[in-house]
MDAnalysis code that builds the backbone (N, CA, C; Angstrom):
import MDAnalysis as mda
import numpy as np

u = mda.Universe.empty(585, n_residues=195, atom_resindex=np.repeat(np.arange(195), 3), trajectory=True)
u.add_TopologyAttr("name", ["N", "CA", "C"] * 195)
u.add_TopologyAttr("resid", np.arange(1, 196))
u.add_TopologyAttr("resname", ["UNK", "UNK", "UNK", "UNK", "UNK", "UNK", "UNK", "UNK", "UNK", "UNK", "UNK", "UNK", "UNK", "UNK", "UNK", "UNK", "UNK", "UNK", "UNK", "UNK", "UNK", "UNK", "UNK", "UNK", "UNK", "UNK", "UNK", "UNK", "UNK", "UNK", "UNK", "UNK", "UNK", "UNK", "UNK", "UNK", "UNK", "UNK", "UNK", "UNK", "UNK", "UNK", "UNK", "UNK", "UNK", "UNK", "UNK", "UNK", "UNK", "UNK", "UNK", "UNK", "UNK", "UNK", "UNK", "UNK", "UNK", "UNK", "UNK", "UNK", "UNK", "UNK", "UNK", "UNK", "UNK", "UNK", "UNK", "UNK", "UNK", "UNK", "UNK", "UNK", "UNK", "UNK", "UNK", "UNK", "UNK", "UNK", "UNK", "UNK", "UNK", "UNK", "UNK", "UNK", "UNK", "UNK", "UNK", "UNK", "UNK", "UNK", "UNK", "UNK", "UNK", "UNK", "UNK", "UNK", "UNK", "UNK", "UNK", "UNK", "UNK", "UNK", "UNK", "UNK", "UNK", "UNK", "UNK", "UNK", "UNK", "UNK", "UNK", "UNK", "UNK", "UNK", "UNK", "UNK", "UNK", "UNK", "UNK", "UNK", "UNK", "UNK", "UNK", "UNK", "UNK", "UNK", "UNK", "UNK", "UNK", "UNK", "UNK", "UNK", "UNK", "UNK", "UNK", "UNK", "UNK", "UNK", "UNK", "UNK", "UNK", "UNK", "UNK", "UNK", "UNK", "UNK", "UNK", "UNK", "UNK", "UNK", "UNK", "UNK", "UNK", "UNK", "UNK", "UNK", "UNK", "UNK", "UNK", "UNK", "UNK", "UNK", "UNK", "UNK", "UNK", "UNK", "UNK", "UNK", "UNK", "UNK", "UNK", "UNK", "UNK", "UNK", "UNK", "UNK", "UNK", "UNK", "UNK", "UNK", "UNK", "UNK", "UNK", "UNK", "UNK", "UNK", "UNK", "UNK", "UNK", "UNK", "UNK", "UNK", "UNK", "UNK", "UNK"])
u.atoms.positions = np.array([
    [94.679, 89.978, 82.311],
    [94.238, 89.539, 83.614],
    [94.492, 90.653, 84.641],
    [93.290, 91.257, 85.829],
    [93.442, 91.743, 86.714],
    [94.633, 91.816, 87.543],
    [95.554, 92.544, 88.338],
    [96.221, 92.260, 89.097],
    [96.604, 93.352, 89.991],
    [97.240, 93.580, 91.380],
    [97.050, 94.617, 91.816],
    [98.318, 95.215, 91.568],
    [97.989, 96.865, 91.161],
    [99.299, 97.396, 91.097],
    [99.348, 98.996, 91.875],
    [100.787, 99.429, 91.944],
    [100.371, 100.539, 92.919],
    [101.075, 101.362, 92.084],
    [100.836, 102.668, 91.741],
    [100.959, 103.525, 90.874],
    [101.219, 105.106, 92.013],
    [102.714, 105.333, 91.364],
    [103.240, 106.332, 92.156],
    [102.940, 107.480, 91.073],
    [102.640, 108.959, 91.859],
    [103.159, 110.009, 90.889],
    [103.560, 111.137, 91.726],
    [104.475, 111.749, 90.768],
    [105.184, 113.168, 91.783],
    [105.084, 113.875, 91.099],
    [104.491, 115.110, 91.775],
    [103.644, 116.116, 91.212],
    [104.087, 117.239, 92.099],
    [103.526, 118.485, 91.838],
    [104.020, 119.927, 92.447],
    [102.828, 119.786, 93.316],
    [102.577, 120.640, 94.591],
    [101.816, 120.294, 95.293],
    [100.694, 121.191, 95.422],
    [99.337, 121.171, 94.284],
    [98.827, 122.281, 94.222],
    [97.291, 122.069, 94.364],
    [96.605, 122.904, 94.907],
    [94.748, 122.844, 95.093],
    [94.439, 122.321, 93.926],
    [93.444, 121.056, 94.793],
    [92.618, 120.808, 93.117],
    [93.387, 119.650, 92.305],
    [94.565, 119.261, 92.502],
    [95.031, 118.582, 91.911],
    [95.017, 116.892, 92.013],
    [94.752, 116.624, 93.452],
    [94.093, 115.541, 93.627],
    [92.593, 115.025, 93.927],
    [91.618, 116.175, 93.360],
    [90.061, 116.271, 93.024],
    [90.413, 115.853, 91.300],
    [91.480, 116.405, 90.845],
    [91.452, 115.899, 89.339],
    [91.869, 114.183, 89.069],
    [93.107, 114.361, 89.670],
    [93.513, 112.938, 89.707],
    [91.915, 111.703, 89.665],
    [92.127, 111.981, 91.003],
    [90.645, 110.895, 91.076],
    [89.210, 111.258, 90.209],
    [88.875, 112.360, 89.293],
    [88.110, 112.479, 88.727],
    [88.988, 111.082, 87.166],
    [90.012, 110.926, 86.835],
    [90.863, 109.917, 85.778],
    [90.175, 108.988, 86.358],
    [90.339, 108.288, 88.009],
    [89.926, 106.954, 87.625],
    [88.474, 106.725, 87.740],
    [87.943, 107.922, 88.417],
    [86.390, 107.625, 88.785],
    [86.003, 107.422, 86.776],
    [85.850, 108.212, 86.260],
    [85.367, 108.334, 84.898],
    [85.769, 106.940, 83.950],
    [87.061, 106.000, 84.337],
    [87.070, 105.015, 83.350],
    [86.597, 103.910, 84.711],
    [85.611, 104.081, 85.722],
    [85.417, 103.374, 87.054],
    [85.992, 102.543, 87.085],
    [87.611, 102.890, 87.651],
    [88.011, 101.991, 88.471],
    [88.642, 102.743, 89.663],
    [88.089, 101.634, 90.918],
    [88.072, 101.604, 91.782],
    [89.486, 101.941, 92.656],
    [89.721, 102.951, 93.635],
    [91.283, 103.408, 94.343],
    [90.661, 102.265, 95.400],
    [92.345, 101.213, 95.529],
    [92.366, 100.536, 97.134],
    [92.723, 101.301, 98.351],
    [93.561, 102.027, 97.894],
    [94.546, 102.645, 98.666],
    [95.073, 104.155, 98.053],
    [94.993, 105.359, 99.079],
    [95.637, 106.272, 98.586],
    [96.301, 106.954, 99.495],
    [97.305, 107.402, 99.019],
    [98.258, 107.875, 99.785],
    [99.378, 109.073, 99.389],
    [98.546, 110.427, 99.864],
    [99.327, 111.699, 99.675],
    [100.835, 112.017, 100.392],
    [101.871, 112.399, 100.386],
    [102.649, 112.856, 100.911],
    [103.780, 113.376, 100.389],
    [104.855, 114.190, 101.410],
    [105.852, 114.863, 100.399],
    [107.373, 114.029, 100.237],
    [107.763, 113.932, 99.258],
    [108.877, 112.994, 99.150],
    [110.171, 113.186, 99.320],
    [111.093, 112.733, 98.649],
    [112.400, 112.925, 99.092],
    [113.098, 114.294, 98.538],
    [112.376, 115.016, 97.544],
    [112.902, 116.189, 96.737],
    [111.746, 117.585, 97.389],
    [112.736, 118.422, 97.720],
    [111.959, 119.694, 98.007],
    [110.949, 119.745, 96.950],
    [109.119, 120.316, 97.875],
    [108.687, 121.107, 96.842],
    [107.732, 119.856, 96.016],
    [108.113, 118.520, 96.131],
    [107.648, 117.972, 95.230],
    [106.452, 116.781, 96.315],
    [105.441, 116.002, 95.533],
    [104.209, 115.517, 96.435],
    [104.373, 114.087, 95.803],
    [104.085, 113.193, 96.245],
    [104.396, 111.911, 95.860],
    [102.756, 111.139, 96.297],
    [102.165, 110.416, 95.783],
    [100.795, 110.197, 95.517],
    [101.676, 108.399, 94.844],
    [100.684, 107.631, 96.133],
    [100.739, 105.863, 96.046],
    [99.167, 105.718, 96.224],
    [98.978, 105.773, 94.854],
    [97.472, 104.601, 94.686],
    [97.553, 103.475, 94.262],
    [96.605, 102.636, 94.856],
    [96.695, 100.926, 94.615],
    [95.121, 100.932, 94.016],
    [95.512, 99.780, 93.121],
    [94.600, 99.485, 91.628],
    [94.370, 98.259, 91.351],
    [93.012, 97.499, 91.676],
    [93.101, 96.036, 91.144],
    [92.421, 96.218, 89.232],
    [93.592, 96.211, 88.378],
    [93.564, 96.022, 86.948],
    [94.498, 95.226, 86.065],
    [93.893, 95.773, 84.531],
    [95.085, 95.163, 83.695],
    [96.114, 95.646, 83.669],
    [97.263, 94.971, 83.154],
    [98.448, 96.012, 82.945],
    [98.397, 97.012, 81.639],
    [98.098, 96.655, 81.094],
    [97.256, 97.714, 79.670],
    [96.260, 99.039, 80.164],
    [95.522, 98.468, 80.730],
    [94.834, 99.563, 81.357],
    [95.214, 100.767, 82.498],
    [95.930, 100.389, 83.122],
    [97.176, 101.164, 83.898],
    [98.151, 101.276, 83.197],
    [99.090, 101.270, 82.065],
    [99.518, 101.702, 81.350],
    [99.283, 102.737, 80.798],
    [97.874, 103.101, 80.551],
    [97.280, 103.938, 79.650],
    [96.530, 104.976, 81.253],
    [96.309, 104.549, 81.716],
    [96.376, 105.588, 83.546],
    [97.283, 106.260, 83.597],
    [98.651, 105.620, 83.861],
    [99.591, 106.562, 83.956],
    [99.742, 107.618, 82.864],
    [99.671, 107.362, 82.000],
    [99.718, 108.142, 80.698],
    [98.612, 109.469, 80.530],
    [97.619, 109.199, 80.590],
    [96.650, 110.163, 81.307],
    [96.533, 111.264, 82.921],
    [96.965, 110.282, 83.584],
    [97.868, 111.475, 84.608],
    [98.855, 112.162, 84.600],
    [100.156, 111.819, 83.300],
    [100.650, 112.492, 83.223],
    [100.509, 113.819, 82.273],
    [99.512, 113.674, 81.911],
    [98.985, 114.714, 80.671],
    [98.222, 116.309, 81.722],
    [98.779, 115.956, 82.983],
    [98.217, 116.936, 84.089],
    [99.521, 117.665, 83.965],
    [98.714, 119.280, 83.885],
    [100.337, 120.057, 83.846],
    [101.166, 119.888, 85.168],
    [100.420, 119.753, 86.506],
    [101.664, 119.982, 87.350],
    [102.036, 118.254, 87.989],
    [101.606, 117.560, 87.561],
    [102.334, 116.291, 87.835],
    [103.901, 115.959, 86.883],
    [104.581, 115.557, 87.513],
    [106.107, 115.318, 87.314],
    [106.332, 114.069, 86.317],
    [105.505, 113.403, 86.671],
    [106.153, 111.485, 86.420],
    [105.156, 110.460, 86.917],
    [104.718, 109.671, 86.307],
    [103.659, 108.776, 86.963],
    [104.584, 107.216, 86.396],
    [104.561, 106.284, 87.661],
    [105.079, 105.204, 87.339],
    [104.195, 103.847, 88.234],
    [103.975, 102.923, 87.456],
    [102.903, 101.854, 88.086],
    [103.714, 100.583, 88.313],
    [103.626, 100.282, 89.631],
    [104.772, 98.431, 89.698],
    [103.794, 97.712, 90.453],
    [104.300, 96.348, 89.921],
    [103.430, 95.398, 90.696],
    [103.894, 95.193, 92.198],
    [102.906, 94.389, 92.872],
    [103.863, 93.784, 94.586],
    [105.197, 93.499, 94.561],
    [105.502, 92.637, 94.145],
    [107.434, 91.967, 93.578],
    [107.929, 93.025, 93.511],
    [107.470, 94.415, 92.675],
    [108.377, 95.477, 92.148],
    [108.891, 96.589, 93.412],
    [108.442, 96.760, 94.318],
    [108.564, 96.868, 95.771],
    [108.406, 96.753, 97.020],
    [108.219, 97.775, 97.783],
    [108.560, 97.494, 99.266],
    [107.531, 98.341, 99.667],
    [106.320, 97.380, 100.566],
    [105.072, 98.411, 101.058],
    [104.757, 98.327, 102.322],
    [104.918, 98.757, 102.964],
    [103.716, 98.228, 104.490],
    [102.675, 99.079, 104.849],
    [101.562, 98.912, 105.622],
    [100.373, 99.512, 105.867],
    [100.847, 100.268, 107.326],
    [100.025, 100.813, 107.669],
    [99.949, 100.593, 109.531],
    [98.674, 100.385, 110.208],
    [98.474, 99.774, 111.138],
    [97.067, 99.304, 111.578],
    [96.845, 100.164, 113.090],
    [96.013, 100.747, 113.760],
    [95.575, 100.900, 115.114],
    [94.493, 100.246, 115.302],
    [94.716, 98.941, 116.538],
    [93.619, 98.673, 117.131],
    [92.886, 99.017, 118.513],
    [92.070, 99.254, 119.049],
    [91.421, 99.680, 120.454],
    [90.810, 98.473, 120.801],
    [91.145, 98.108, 122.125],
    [90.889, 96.970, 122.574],
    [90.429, 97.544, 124.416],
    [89.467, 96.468, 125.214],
    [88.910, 97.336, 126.461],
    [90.740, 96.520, 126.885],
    [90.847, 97.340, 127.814],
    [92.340, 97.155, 128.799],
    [92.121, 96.092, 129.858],
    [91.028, 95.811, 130.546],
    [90.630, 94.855, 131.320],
    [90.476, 93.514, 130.552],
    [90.324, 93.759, 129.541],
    [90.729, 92.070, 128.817],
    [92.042, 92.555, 128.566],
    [92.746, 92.606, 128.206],
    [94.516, 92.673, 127.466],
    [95.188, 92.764, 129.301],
    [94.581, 92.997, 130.362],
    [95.429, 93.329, 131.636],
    [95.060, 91.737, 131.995],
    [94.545, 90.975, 131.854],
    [93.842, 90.076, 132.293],
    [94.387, 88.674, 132.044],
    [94.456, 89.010, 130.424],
    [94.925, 87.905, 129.251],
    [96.283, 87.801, 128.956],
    [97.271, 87.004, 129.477],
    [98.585, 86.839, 129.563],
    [98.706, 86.753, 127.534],
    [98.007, 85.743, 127.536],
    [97.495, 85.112, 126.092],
    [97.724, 86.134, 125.273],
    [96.924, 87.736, 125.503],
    [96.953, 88.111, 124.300],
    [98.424, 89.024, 124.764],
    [98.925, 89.633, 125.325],
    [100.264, 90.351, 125.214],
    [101.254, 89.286, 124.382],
    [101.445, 88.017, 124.490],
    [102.709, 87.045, 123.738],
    [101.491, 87.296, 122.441],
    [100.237, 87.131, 122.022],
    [99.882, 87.256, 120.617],
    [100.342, 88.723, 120.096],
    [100.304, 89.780, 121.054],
    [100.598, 91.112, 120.135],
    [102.090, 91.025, 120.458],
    [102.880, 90.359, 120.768],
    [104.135, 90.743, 120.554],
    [104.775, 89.195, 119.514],
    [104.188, 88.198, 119.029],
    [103.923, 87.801, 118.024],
    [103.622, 87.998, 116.695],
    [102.782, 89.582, 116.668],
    [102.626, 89.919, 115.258],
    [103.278, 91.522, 115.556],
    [104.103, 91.805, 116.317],
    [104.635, 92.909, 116.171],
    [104.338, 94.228, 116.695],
    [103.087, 94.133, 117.516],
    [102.323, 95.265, 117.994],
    [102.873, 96.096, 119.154],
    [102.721, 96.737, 119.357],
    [103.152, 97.315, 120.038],
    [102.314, 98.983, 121.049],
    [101.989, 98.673, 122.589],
    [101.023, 100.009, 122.789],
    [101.367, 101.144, 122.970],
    [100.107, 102.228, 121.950],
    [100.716, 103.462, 122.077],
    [99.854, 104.498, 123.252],
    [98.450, 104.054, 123.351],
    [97.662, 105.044, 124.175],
    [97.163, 103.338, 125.530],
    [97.518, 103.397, 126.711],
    [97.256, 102.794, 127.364],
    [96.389, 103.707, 128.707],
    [94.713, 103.641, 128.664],
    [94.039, 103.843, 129.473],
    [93.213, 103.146, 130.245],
    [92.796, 103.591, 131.336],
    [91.778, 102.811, 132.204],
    [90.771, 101.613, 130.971],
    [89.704, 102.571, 130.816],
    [88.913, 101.865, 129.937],
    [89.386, 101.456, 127.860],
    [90.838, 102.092, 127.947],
    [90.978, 101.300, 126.543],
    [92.147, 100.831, 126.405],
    [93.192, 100.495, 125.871],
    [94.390, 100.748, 125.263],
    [94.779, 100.328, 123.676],
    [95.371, 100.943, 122.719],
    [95.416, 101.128, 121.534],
    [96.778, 100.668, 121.305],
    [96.387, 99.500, 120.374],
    [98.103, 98.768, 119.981],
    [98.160, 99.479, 118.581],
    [99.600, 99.546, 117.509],
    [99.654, 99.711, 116.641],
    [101.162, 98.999, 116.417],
    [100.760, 98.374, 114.456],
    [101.283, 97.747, 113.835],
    [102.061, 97.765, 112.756],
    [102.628, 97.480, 111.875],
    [102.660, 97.620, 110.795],
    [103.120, 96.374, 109.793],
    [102.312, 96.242, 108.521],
    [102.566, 95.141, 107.888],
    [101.720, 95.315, 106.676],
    [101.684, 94.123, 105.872],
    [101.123, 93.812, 104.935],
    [99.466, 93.504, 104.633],
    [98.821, 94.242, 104.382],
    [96.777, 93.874, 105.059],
    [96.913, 92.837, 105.586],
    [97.374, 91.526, 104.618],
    [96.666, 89.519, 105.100],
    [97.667, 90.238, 107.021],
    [98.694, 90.954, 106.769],
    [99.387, 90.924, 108.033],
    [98.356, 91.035, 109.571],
    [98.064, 92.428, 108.883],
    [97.077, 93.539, 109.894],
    [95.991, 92.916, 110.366],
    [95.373, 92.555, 108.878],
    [94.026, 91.707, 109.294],
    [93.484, 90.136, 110.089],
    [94.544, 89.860, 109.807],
    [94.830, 88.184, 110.562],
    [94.941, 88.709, 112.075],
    [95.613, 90.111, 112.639],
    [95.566, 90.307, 114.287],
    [93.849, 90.727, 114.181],
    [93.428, 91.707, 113.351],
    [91.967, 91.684, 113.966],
    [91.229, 90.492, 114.416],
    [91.059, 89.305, 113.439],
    [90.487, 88.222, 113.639],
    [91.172, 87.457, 115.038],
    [92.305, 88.292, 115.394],
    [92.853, 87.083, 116.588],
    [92.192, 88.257, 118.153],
    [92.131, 89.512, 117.721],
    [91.676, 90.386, 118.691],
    [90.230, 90.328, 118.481],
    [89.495, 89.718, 118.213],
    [87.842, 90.233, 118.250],
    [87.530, 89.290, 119.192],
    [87.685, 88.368, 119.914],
    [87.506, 87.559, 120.702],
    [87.959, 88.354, 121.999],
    [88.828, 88.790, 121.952],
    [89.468, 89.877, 123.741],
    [88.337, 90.930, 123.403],
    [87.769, 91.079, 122.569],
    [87.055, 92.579, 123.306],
    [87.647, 94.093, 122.410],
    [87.721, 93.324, 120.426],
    [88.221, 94.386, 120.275],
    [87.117, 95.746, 119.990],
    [87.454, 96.729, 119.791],
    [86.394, 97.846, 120.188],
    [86.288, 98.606, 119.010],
    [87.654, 98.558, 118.370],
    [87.789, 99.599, 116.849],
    [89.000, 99.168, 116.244],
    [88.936, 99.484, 115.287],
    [90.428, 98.849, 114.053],
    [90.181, 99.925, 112.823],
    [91.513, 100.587, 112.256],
    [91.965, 101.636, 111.603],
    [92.832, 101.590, 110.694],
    [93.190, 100.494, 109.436],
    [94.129, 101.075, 108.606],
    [94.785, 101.646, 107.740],
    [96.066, 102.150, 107.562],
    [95.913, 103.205, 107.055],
    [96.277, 102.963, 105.339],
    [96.806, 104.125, 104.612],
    [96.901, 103.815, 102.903],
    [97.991, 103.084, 102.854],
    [98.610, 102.515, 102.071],
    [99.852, 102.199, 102.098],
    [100.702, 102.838, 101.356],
    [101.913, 102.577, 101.845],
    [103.101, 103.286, 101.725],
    [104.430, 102.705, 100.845],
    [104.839, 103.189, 100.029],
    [105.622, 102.004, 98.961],
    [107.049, 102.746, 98.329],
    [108.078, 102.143, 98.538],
    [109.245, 102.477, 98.090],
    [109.592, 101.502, 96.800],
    [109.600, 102.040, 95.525],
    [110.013, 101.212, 94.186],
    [111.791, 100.443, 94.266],
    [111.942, 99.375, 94.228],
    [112.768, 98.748, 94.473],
    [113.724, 99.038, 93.558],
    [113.901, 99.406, 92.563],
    [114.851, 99.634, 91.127],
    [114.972, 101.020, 91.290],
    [113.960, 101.813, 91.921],
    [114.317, 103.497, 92.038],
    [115.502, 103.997, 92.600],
    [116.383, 105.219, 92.065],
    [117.521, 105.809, 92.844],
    [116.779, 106.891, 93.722],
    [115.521, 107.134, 93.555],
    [114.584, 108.472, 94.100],
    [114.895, 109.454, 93.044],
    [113.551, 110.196, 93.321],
    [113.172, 111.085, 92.202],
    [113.653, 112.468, 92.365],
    [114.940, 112.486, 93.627],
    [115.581, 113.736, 93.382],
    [116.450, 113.447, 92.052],
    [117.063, 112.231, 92.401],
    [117.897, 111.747, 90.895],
    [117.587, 112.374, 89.293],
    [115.758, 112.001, 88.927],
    [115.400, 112.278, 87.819],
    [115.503, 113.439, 87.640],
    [115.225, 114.130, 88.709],
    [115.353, 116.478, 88.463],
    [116.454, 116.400, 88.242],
    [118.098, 115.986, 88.732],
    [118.698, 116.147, 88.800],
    [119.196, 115.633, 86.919],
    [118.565, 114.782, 86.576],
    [118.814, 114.664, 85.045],
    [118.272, 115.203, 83.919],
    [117.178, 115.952, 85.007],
    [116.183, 116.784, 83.569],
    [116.902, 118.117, 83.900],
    [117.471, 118.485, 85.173],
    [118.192, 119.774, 85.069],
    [119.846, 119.291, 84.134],
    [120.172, 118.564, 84.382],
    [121.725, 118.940, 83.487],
    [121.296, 118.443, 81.872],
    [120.140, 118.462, 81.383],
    [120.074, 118.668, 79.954],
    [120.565, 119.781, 79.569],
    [120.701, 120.068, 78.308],
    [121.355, 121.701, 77.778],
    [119.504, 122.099, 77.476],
    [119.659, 123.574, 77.837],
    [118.899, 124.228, 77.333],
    [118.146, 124.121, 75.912],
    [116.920, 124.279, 75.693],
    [116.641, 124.658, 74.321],
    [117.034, 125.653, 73.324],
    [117.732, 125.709, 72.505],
    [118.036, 126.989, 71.441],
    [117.059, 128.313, 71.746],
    [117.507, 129.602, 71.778],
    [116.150, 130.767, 71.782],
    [115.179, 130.118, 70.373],
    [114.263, 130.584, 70.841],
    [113.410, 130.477, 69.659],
    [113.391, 131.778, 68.820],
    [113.395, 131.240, 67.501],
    [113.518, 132.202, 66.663],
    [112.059, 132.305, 65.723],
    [111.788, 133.468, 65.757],
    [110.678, 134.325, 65.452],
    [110.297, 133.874, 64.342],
    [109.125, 133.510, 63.737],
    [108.763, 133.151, 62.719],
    [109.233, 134.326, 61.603],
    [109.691, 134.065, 60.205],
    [109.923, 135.222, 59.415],
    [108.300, 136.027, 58.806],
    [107.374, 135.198, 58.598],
    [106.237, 135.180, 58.195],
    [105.395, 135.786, 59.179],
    [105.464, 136.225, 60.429],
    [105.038, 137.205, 61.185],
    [105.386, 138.172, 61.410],
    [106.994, 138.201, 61.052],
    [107.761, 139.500, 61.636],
    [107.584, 140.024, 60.128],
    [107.065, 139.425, 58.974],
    [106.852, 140.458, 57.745],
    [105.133, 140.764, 57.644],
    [104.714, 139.830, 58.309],
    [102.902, 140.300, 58.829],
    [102.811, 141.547, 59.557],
    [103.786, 141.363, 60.934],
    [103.901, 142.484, 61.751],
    [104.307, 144.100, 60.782],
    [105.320, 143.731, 59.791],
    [105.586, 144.682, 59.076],
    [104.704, 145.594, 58.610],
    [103.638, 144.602, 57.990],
    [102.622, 145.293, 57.145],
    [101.510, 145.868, 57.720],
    [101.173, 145.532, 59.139],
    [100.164, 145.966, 59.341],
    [100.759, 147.254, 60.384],
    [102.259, 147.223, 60.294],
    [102.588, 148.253, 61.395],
    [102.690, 149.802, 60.131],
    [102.590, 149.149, 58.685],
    [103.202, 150.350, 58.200],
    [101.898, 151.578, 57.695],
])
């Protein structure tokens, strides 16, 4: 059964690398809800939250395929329950309705809003929450006169994670690999064709 999941990966931060990514899901077509580039808690490293309405089998086998990208780190997929997400919303609304309407200032300070650009002819609240969150104020602002609405990818912290400086920090205190030792069967190939 379908379900939505959001699929983190941390990767080195290099050209081209998220033209590849999305070439994985375009090719088995499925559809990105949400994407969301940025740099994370470990120097150096890029952290990538896409949201996915699928199976869990089928994102199973996603992650697994993104990680087969040389400069991605770790790809890990959790459902809603499995963390902590919020969106952010900007709405533009004319200022002569919101200066007007006692009504709507107690509604935007009801769902949390708060203004950031207040002008003659506009002013721009912004939010943050869960879409049903964001989207339930559009439907309560289109009646004042709303003018434009903007939101953005979402943003998601894995609830069971220590952060992924942690994991470097466990792939660095492994011991080294042994030198590799030279095949004998070349270094007596090399022999022969050197003599």
């Amino acid at each position: 059964m379908k379900a939505e999941y959001t699929i983190t990966v941390y990767t080195e931060n290099q050209v081209g690398l998220l033209n590849r990514i999305a070439i994985i899901f375009s090719r088995r077509k499925i559809n990105i809800e949400s994407l969301n580039v940025s740099p994370s808690e470990a120097e150096g490293i890029h952290r990538f939250t896409v949201v996915i309405n699928e199976t869990e089998d089928v994102v199973r086998k996603l992650c697994r395929q993104i990680e087969k990208q040389v400069e991605v780190l770790k790809a890990y997929f959790n459902t809603n329950e499995e963390i902590i997400w919020q969106e952010m919303a900007l709405y533009k609304v004319s200022t002569d309705e919101v200066a007007e309407k006692l009504k709507v200032e107690r509604l935007l300070r009801e769902y949390g809003a708060r203004a950031v650009v207040i002008r003659k002819d506009y002013t721009i609240f912004e939010t943050t929450g869960h879409r049903e969150e964001t989207d339930r104020l559009v439907e309560v602002l289109a009646p004042y006169g709303l003018i434009e609405f903007v939101r953005s990818a979402r943003v998601a912290i894995i609830k069971a994670s220590k952060g992924f400086h942690e994991k470097l920090k466990e792939f660095e205190a492994v011991e080294p690999a042994e030198e590799l030792i030279e095949n004998e069967f070349l270094d007596k190939a090399d022999q022969v064709f050197t003599m």
